[in-house]
HTML snippet that shows the backbone in 3Dmol.js (N, CA, C, O; Angstrom):
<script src="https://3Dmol.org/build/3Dmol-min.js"></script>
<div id="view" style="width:600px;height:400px;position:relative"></div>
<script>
const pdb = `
ATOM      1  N   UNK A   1      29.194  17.611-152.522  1.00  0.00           N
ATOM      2  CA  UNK A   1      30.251  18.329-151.828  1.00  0.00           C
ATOM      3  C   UNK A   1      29.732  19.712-151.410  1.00  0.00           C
ATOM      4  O   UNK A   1      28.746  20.188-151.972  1.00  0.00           O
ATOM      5  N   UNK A   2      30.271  20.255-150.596  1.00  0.00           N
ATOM      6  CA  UNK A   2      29.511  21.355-149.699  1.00  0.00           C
ATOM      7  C   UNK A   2      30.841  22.122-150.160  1.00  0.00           C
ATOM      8  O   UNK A   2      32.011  21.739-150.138  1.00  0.00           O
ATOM      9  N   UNK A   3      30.074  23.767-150.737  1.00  0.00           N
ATOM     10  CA  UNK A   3      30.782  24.430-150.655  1.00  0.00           C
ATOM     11  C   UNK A   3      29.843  25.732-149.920  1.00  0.00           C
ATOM     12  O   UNK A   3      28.651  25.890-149.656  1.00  0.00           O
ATOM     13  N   UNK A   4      31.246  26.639-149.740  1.00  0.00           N
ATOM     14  CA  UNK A   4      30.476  27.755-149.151  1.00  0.00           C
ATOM     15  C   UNK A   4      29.402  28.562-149.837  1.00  0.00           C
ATOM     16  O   UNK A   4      28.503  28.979-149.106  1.00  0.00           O
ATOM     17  N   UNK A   5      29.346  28.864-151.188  1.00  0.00           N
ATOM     18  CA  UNK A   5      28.347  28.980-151.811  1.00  0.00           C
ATOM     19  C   UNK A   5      27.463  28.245-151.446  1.00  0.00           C
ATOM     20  O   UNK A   5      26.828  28.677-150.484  1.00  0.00           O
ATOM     21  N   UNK A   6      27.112  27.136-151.898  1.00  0.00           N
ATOM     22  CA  UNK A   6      26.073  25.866-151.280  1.00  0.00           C
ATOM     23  C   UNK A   6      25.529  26.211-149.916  1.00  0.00           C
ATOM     24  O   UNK A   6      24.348  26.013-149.630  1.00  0.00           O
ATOM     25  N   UNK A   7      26.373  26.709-149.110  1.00  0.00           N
ATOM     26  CA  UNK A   7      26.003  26.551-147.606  1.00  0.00           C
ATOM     27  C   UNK A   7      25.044  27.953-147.706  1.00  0.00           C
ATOM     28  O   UNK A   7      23.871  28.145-147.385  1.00  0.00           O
ATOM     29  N   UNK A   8      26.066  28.835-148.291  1.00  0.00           N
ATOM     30  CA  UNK A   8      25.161  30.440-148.063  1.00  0.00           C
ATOM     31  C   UNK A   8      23.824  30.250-148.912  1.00  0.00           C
ATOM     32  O   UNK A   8      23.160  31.286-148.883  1.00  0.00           O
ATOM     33  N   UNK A   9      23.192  29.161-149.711  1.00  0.00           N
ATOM     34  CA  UNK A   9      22.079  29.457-150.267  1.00  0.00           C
ATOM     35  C   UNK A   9      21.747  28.369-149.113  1.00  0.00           C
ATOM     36  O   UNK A   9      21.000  28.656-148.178  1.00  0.00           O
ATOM     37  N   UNK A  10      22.159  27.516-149.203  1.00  0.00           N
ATOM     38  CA  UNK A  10      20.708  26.704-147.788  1.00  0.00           C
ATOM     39  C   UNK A  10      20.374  27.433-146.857  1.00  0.00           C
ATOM     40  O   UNK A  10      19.200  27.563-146.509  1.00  0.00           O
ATOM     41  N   UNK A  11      21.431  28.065-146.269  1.00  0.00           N
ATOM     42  CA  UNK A  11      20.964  28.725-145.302  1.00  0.00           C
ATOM     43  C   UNK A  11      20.078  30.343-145.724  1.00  0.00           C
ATOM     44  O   UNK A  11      18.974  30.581-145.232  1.00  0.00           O
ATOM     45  N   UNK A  12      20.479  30.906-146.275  1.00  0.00           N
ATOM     46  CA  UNK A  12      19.148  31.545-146.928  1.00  0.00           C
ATOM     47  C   UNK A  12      18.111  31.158-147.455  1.00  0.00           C
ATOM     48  O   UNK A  12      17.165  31.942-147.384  1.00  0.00           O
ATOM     49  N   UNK A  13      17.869  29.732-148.225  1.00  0.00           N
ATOM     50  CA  UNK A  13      16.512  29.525-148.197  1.00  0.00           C
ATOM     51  C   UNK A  13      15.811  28.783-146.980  1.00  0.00           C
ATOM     52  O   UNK A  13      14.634  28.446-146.852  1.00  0.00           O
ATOM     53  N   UNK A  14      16.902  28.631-146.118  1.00  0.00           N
ATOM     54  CA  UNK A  14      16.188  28.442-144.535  1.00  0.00           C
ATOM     55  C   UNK A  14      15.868  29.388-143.907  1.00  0.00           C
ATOM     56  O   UNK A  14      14.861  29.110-143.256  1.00  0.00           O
ATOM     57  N   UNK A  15      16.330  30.800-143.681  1.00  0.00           N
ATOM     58  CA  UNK A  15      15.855  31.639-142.921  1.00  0.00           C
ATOM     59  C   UNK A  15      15.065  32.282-143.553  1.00  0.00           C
ATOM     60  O   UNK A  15      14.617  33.254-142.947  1.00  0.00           O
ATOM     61  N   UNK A  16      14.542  32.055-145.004  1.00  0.00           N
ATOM     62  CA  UNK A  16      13.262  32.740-145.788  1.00  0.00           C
ATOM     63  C   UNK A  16      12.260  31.855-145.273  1.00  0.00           C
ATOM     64  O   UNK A  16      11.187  32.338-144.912  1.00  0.00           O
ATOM     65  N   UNK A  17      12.551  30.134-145.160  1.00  0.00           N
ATOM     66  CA  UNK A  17      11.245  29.634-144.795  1.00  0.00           C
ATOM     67  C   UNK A  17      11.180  29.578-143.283  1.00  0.00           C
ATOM     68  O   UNK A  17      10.229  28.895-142.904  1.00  0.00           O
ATOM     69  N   UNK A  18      12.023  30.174-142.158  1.00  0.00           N
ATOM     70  CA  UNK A  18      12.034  30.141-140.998  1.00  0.00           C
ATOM     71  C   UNK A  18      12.267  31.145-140.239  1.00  0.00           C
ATOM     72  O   UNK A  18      12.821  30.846-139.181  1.00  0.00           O
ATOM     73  N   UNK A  19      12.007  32.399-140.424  1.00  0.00           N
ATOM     74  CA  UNK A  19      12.113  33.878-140.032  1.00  0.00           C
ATOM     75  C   UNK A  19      12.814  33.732-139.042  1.00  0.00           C
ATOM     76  O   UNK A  19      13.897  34.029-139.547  1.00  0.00           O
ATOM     77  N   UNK A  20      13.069  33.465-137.853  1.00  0.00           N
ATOM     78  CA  UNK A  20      13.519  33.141-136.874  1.00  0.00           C
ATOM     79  C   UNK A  20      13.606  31.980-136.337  1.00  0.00           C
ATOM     80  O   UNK A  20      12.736  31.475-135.628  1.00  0.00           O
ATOM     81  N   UNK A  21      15.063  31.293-136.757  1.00  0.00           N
ATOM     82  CA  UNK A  21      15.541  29.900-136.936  1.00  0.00           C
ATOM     83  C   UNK A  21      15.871  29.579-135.027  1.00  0.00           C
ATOM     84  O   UNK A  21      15.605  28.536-134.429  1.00  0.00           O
ATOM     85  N   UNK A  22      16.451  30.732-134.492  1.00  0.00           N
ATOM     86  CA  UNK A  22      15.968  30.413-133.139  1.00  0.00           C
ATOM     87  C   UNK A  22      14.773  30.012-132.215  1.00  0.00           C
ATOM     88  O   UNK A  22      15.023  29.511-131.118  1.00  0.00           O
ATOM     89  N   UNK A  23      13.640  30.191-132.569  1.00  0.00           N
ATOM     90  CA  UNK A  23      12.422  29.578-132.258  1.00  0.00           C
ATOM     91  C   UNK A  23      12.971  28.023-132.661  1.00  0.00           C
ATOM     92  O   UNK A  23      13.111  27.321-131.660  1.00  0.00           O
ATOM     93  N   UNK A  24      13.203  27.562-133.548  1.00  0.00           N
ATOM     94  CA  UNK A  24      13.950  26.178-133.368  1.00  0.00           C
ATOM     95  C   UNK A  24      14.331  25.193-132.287  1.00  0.00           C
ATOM     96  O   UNK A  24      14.050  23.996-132.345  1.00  0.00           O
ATOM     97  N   UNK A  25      15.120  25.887-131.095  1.00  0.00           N
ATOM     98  CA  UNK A  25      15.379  25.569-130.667  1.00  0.00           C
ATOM     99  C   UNK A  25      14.942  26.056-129.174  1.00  0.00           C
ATOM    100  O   UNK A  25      14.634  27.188-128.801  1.00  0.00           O
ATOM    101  N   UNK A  26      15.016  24.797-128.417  1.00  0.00           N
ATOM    102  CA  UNK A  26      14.214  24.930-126.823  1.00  0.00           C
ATOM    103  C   UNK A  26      15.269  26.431-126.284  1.00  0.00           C
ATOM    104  O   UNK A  26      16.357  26.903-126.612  1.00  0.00           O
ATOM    105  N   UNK A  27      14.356  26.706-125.456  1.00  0.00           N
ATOM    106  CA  UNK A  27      14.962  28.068-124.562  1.00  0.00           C
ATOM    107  C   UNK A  27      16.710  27.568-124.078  1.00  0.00           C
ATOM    108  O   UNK A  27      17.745  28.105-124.473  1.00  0.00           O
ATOM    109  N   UNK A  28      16.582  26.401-123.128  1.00  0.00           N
ATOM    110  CA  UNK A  28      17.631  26.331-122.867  1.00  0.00           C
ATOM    111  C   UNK A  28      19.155  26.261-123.793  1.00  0.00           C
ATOM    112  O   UNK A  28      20.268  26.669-123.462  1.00  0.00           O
ATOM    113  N   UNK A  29      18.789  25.703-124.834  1.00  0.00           N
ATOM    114  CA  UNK A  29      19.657  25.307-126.085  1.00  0.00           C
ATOM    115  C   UNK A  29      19.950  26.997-126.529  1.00  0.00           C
ATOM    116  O   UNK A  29      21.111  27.406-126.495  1.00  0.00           O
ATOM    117  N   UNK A  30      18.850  27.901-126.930  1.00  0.00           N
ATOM    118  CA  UNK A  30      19.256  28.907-127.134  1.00  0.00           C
ATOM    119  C   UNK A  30      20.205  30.106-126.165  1.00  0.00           C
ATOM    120  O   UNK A  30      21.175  30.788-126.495  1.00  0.00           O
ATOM    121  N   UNK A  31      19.705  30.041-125.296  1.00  0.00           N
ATOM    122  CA  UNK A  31      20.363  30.513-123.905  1.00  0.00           C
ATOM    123  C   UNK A  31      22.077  30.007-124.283  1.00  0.00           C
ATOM    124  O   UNK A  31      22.943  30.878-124.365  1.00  0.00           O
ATOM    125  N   UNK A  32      22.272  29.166-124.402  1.00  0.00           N
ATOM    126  CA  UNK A  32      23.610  27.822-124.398  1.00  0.00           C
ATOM    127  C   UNK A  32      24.143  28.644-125.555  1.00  0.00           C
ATOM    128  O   UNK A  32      25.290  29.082-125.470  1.00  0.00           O
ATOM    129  N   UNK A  33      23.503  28.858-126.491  1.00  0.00           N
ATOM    130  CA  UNK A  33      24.087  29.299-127.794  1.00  0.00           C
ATOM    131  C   UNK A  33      24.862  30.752-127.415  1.00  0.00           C
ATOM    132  O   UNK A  33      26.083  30.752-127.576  1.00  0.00           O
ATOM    133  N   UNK A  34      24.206  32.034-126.903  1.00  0.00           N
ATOM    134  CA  UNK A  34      24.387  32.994-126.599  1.00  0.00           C
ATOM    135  C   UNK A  34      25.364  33.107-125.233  1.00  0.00           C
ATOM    136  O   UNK A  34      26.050  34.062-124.871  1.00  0.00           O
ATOM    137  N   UNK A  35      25.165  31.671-124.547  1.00  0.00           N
ATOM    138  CA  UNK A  35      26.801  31.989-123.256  1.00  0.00           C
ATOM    139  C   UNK A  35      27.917  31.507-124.236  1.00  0.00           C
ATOM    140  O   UNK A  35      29.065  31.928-124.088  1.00  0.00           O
ATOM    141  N   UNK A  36      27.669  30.821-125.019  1.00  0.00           N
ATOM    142  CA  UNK A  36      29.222  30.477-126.241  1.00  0.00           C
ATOM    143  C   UNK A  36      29.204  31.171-127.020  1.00  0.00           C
ATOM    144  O   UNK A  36      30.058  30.854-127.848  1.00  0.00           O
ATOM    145  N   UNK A  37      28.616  32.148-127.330  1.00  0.00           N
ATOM    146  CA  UNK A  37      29.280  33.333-128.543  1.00  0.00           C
ATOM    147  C   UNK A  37      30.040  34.134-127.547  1.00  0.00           C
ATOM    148  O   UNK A  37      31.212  34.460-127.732  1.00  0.00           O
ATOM    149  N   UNK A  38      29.114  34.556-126.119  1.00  0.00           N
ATOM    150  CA  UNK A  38      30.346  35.440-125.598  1.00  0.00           C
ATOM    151  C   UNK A  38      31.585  34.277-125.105  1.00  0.00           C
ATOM    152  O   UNK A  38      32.633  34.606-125.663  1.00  0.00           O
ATOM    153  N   UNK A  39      31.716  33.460-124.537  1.00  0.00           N
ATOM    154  CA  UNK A  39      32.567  32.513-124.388  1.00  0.00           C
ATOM    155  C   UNK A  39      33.653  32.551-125.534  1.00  0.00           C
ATOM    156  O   UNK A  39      34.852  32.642-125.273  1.00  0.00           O
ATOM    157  N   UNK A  40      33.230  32.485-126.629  1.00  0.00           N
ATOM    158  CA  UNK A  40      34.256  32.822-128.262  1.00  0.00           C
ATOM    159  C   UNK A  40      35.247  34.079-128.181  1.00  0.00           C
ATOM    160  O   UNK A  40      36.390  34.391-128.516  1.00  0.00           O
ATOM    161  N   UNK A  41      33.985  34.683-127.452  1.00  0.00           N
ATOM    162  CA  UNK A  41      34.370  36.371-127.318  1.00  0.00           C
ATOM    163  C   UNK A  41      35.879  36.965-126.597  1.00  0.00           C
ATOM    164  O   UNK A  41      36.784  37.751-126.876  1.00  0.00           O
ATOM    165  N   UNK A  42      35.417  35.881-125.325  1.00  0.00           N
ATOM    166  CA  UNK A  42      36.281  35.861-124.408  1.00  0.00           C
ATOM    167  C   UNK A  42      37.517  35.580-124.508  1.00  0.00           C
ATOM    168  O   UNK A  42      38.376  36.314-124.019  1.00  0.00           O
ATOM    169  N   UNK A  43      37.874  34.172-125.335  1.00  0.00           N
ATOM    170  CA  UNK A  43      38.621  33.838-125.972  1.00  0.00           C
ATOM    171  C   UNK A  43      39.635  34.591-126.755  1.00  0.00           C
ATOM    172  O   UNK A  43      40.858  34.567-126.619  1.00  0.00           O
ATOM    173  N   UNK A  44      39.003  35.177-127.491  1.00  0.00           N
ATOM    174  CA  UNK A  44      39.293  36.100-128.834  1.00  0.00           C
ATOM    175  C   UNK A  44      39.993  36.860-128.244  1.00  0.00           C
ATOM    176  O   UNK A  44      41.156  37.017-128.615  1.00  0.00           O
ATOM    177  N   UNK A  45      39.377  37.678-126.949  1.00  0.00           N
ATOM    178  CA  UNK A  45      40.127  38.952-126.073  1.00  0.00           C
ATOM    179  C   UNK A  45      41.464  38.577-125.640  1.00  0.00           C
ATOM    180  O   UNK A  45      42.450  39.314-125.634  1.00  0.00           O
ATOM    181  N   UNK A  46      41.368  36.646-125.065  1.00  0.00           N
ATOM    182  CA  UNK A  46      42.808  36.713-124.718  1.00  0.00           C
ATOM    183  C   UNK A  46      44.009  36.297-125.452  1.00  0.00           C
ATOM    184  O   UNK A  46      45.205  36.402-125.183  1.00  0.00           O
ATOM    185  N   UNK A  47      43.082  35.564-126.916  1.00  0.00           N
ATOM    186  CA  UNK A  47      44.265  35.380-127.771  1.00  0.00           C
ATOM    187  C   UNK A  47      45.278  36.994-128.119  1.00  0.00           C
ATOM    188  O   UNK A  47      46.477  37.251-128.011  1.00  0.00           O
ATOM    189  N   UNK A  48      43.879  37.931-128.633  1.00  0.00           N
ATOM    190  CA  UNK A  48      44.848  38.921-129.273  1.00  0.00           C
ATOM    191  C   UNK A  48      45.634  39.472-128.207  1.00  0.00           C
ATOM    192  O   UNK A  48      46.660  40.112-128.439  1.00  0.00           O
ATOM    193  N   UNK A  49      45.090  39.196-126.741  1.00  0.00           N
ATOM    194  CA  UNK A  49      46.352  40.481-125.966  1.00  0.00           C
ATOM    195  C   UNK A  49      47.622  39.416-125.721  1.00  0.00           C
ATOM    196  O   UNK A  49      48.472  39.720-124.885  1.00  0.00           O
ATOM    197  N   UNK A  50      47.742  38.049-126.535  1.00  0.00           N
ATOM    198  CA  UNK A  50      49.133  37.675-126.542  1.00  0.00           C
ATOM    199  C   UNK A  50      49.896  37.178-127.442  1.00  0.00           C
ATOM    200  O   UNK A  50      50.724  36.268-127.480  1.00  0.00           O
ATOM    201  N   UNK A  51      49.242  38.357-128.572  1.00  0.00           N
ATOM    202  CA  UNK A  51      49.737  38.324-129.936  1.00  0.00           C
ATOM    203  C   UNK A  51      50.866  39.337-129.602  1.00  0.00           C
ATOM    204  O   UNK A  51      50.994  40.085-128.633  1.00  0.00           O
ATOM    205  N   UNK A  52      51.636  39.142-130.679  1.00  0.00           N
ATOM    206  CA  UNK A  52      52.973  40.049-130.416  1.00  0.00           C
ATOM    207  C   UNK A  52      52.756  40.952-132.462  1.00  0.00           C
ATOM    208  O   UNK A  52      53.060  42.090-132.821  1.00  0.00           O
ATOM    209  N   UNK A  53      52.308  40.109-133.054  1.00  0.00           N
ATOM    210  CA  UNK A  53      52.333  40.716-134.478  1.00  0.00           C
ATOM    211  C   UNK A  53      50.527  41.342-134.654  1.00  0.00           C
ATOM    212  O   UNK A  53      49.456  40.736-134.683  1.00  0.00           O
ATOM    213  N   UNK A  54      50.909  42.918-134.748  1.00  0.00           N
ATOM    214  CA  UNK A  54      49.690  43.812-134.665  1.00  0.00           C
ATOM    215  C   UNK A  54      48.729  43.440-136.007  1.00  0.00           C
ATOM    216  O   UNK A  54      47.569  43.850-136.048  1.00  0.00           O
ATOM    217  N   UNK A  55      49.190  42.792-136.884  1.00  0.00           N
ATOM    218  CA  UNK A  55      48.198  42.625-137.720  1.00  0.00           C
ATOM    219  C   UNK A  55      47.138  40.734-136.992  1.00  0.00           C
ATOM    220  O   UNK A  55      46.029  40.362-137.374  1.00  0.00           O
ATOM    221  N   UNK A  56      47.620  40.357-136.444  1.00  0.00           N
ATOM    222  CA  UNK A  56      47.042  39.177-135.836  1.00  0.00           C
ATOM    223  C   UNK A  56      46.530  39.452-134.779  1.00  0.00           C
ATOM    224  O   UNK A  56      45.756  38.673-134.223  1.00  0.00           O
ATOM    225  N   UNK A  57      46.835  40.528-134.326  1.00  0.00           N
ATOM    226  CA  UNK A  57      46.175  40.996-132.972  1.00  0.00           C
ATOM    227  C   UNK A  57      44.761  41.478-133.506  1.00  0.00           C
ATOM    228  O   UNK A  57      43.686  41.209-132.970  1.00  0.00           O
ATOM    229  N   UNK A  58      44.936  42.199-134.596  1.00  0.00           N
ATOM    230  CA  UNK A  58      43.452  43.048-135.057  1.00  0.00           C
ATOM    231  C   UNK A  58      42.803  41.968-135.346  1.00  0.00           C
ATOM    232  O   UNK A  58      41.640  41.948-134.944  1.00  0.00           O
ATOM    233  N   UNK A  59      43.459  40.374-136.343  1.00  0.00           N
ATOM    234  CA  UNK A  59      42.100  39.894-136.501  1.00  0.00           C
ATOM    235  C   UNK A  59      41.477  39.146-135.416  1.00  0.00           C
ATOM    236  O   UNK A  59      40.308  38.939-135.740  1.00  0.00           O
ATOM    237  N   UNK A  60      41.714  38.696-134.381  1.00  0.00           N
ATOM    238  CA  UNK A  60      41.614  37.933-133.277  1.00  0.00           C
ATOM    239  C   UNK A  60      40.596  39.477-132.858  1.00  0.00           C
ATOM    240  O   UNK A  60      39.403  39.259-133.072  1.00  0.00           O
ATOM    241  N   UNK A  61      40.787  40.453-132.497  1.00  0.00           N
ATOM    242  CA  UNK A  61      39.804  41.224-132.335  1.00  0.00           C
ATOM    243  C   UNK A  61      38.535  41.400-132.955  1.00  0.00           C
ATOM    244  O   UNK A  61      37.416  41.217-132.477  1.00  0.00           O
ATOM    245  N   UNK A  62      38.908  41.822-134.209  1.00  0.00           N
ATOM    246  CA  UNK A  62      37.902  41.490-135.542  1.00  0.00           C
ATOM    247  C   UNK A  62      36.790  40.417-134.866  1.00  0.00           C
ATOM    248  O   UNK A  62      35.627  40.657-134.542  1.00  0.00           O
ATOM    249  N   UNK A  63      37.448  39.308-134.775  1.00  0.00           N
ATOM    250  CA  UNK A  63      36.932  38.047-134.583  1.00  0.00           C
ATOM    251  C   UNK A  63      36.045  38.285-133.036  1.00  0.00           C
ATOM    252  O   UNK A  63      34.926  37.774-132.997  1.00  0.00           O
ATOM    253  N   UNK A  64      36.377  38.802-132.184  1.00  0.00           N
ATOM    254  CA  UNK A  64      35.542  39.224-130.956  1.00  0.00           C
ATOM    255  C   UNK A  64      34.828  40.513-131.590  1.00  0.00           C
ATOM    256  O   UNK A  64      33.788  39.887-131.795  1.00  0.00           O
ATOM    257  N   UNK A  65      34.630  41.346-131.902  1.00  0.00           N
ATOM    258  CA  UNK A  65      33.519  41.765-132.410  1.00  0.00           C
ATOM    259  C   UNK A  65      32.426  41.268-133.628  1.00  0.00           C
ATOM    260  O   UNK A  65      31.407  41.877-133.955  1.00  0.00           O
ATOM    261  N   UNK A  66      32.832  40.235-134.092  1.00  0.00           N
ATOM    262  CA  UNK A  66      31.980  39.621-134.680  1.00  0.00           C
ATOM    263  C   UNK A  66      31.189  38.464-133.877  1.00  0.00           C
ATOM    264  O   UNK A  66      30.041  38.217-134.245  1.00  0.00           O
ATOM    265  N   UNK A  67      31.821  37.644-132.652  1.00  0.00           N
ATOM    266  CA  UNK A  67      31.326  37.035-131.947  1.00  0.00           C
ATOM    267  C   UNK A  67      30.415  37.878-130.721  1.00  0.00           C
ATOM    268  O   UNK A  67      29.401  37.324-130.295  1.00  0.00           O
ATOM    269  N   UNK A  68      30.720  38.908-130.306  1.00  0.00           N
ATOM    270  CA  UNK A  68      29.946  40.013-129.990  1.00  0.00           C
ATOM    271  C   UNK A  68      28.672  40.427-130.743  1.00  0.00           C
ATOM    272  O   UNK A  68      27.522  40.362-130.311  1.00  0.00           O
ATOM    273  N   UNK A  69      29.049  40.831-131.855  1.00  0.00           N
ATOM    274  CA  UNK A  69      27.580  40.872-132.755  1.00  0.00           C
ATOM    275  C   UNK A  69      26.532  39.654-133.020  1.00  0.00           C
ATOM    276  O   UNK A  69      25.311  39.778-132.929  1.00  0.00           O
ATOM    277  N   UNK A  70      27.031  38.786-133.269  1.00  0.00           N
ATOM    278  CA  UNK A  70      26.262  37.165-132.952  1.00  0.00           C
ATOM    279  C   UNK A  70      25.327  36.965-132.050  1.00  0.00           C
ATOM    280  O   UNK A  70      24.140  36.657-132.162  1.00  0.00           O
ATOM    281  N   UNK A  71      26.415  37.307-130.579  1.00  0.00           N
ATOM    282  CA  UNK A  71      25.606  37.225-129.558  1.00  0.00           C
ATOM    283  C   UNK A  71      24.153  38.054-129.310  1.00  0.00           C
ATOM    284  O   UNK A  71      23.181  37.612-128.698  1.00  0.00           O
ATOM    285  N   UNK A  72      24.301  39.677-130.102  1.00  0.00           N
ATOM    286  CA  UNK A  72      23.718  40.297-129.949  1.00  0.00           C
ATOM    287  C   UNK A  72      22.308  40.131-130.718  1.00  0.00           C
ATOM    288  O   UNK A  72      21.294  40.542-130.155  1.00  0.00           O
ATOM    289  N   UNK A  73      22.205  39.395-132.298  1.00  0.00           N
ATOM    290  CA  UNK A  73      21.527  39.176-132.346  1.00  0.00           C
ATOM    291  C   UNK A  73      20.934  37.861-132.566  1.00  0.00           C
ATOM    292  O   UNK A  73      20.163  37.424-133.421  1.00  0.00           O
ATOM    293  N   UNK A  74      21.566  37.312-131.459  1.00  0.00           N
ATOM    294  CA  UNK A  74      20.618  36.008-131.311  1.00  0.00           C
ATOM    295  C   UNK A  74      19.785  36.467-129.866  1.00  0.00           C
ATOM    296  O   UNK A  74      18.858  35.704-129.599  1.00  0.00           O
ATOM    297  N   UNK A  75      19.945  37.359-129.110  1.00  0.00           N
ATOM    298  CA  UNK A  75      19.387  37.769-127.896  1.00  0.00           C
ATOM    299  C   UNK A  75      18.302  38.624-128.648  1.00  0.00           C
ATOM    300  O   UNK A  75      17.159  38.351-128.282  1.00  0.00           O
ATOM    301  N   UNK A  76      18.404  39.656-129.674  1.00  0.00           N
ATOM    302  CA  UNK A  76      17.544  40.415-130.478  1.00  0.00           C
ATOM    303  C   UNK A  76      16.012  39.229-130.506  1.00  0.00           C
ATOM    304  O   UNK A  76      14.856  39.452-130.148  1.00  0.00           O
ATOM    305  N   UNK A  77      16.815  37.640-131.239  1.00  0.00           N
ATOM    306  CA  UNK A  77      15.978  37.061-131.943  1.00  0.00           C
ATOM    307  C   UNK A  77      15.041  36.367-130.683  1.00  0.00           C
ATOM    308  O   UNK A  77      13.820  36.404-130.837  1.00  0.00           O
ATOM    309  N   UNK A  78      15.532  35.805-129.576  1.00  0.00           N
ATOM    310  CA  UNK A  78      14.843  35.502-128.195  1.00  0.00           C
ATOM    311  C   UNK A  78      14.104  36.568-127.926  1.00  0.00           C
ATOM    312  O   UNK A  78      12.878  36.577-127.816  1.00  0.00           O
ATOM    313  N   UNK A  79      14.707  37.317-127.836  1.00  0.00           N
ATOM    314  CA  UNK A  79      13.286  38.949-127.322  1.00  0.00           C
ATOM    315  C   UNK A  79      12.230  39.297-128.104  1.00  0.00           C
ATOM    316  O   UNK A  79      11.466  40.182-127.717  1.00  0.00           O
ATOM    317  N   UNK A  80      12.039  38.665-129.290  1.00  0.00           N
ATOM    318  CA  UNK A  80      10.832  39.255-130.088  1.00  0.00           C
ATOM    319  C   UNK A  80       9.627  37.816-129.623  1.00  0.00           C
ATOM    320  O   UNK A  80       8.469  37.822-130.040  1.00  0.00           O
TER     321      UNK A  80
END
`;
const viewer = $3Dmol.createViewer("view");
viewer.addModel(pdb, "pdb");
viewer.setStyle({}, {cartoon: {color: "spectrum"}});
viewer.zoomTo();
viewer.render();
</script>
């Protein structure tokens, strides 16, 4: 059974044995990855502006700046 614990150590002992897990994957696939984080992003922007309760509005934001940061460094990880 997969728990989130479980998941957060595979995936840390994957990115210890794979420094950059994006090299993984062909250019185009990665490219694909980074138009759907902002795509998430986008999303996110129009859920919260038709939230009416301000605490659901922030996390739907929350949630676009974290899909924002994603994007950012998976473009970090293509550029090196």
């Amino acid at each position: 059974m997969m728990t989130v614990a479980n998941a957060n150590i595979q995936f840390s002992g994957f990115y210890r044995k794979n420094s950059n897990p994006m090299s993984l994957l062909p250019m185009g696939n990665r490219i694909q990855e980074i138009r759907e984080c902002y795509q998430q992003a986008a999303d996110c922007v129009h859920q919260a502006e038709a939230q009416n309760d301000p605490k659901v509005k922030k996390q739907f934001l929350e949630l676009t700046r974290r899909w924002l940061l994603l994007a950012r460094c998976y473009t970090n990880l293509i550029s090196r």
